[in-house]
Structure formats: structure tokens, C-alpha cells
BALO-755811 format. One line per field, with one value per residue (C-alpha): x, y, z; residue in three letters; residue number from 1. Coordinates in steps of 0.02 Angstrom, whole numbers. Example, Ala and Ser with C-alpha at 12.3 -4.5 7.8 and 13.67 -1.06 7.14 Angstrom:
BEGIN
xx <- c(615 684)
yy <- c(-225 -53)
zz <- c(390 357)
code <- c(ALA SER)
pos <- c(1 2)
***
This chain:
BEGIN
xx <- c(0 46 70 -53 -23 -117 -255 -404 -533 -712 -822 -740 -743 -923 -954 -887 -1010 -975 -1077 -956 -895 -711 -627 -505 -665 -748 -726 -762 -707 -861 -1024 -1122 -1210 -1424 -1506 -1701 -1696 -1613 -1729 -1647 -1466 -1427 -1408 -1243 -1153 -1176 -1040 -1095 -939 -1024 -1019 -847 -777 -914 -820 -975 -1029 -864 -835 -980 -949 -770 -837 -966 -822 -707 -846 -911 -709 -679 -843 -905 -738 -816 -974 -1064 -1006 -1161 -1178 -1008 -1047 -1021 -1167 -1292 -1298 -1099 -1107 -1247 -1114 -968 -1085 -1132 -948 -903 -1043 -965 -793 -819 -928 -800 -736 -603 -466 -499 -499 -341 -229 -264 -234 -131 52 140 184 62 -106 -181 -273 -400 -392 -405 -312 -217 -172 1 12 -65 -168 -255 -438 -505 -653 -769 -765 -651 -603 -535 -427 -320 -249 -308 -236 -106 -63 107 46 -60 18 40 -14 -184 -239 -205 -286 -455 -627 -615 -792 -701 -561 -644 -758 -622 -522 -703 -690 -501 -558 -692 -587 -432 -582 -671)
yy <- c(0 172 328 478 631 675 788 885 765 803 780 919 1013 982 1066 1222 1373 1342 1436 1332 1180 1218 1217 1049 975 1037 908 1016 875 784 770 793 647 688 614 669 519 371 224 286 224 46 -82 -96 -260 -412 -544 -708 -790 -991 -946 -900 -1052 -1169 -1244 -1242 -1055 -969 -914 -794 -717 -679 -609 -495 -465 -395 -284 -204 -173 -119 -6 27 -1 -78 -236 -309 -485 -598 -783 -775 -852 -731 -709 -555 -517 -507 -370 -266 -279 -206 -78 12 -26 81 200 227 234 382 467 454 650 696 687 527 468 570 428 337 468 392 441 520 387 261 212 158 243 364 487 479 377 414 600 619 829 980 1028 859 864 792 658 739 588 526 325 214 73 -37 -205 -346 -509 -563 -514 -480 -334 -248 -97 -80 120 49 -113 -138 42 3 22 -167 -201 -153 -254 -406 -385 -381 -519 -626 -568 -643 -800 -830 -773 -904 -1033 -987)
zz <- c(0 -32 100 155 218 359 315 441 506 401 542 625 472 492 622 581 509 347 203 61 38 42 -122 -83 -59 -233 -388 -533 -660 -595 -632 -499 -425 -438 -294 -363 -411 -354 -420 -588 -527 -577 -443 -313 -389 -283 -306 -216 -147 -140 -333 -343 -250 -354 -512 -613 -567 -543 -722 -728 -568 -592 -737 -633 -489 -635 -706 -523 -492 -645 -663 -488 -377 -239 -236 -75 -62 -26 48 144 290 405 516 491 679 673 530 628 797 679 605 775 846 692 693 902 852 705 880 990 1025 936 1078 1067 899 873 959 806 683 514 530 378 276 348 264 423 536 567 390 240 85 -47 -15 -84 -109 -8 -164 -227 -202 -51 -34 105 217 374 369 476 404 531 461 557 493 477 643 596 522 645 704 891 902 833 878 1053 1089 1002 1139 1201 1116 931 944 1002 849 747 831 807 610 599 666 548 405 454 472 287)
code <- c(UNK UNK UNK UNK UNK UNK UNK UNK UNK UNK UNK UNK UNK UNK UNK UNK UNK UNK UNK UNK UNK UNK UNK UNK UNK UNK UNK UNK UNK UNK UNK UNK UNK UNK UNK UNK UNK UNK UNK UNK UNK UNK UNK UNK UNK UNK UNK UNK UNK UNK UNK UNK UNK UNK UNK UNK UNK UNK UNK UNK UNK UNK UNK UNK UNK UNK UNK UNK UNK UNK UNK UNK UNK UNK UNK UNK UNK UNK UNK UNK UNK UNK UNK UNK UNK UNK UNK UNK UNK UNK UNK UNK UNK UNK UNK UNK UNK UNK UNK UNK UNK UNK UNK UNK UNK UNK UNK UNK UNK UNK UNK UNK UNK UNK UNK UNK UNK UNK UNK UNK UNK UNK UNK UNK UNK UNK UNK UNK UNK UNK UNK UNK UNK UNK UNK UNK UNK UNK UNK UNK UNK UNK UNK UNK UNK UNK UNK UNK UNK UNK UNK UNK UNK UNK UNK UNK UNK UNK UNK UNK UNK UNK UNK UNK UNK UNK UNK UNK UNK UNK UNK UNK)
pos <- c(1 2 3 4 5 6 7 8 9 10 11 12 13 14 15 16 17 18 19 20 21 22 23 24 25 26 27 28 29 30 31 32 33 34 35 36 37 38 39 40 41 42 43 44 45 46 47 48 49 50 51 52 53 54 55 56 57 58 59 60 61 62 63 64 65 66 67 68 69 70 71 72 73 74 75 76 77 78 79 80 81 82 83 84 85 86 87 88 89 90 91 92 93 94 95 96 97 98 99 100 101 102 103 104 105 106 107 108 109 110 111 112 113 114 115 116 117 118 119 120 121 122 123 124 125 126 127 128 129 130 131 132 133 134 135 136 137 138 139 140 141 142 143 144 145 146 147 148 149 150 151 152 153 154 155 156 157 158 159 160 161 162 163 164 165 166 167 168 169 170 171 172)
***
């Protein structure tokens, strides 16, 4: 993975009284997106991973995985075992960690250089254009790679999560 450089957090920017969106933050070479209406936009690819590891089946969806990367840059992976209850946990885990003040979230701000961490991706000069959204990214397996200013620090319920996601993944 490549480096970021640390950038201002967009839910703080958020709360400033701002009357425009600032300009690292403006994409003029894109069309905006019209929300009016969304039952026009085609679906979100879903790539089912029982047809990827089935012989007779995984042809066609390798096809549809390389068309939603190629096209889309992101699918929702369907029929992978993982248990629906376990994706709502990590969903509000998440939802608390992006509420957490920012004092807090700051001790796992990316460092320069890093890609993990509390940021955002891919900025590699003070002028590129921005995306107007905070992430969190934090490798989790193999455990060689987790980083110890990260991992070990995460709220308890979090990491557990996350350890429970490892397991599953080293058992799939």
C-alpha cells in the first residue's frame, strides 16, 4: 500500500459554520451525482462468494467481480458465511468509534507515511482534491501486520469484533 499525508478530520470540518464547501473538497471535473432520483441508478453489484468457489458457477462471477471493480470499484459480497448479527455488531462498533470525540480518535490518527489509521487515503500533495469523508482502516490479519499504536488501543468491544472477524476469516 501506498502513504497519506495527514489531512483535517471532516467531521470536524463539519461542524464548523461553513456557508461553502471548501474548495479541496470541490470536484469540478465531476459530474455531480443527482439524488431526485435514485430508483434511476442501476443496482450496487452483488458478487456471491459460494459462486466463486463453485467450479461450475465461478466463471460468470469472476466475470461480474471484474466488471463491479472495474466499473463501480467496490461490490457487496453476498452468501459468505459470516453471520448477519456479526455485521450489525461491527456496524454500530463503527458508527461509536467515528462518535468518539475527537481527543480521542486522534490517538489513532494515520502517521505520515502510513495508510492506516484514522484519515483519509491516498493523499500524496497539499493541493489534490479531497473526498469529504473521514475513514478508519487498521490491518487486522495477519497479525504480523497490525500496528501496535492501533490495535491494542481500540474500545475493548471493537477489537474483540475484529479479533471474532479474523477467526472466521482463518476458518473460511
Amino acid at each position: 500500500m501506498s502513504s497519506s499525508l495527514p489531512v483535517p478530520s471532516v467531521q470536524e470540518l463539519a461542524k464548523e459554520p461553513l456557508t461553502t464547501v471548501p474548495s479541496r473538497y470541490v470536484r469540478s471535473d465531476q459530474d455531480p451525482t443527482s439524488t431526485s432520483n435514485a430508483t434511476s441508478l442501476p443496482p450496487l453489484p452483488a458478487i456471491d462468494l459460494q459462486k466463486l468457489l463453485s467450479g461450475d458457477l465461478m466463471d460468470s462471477e469472476l466475470d461480474k467481480l471484474h466488471h463491479a471493480c472495474k466499473e463501480w470499484g467496490f461490490f457487496q459480497l453476498i452468501n459468505h458465511g459470516v453471520s448477519s448479527s456479526l455485521v450489525e455488531k461491527m456496524k454500530i462498533e463503527t458508527q461509536e468509534f467515528f462518535n468518539l470525540p475527537m481527543e480521542e480518535k486522534k490517538k489513532y490518527w494515520q502517521k505520515e507515511g502510513d495508510t492506516e489509521g484514522f484519515g483519509q487515503l491516498f493523499v500524496v500533495s497539499k493541493e489534490q482534491k479531497l473526498d469529504w469523508s473521514d475513514l478508519f482502516l487498521v490491518n487486522t490479519i495477519p497479525i504480523r501486520l497490525r500496528k501496535p499504536h492501533l490495535f491494542p488501543k481500540l474500545p475493548l468491544p471493537f477489537r474483540l469484533s475484529f479479533s471474532v472477524k479474523f477467526l472466521l476469516c482463518q476458518n473460511f
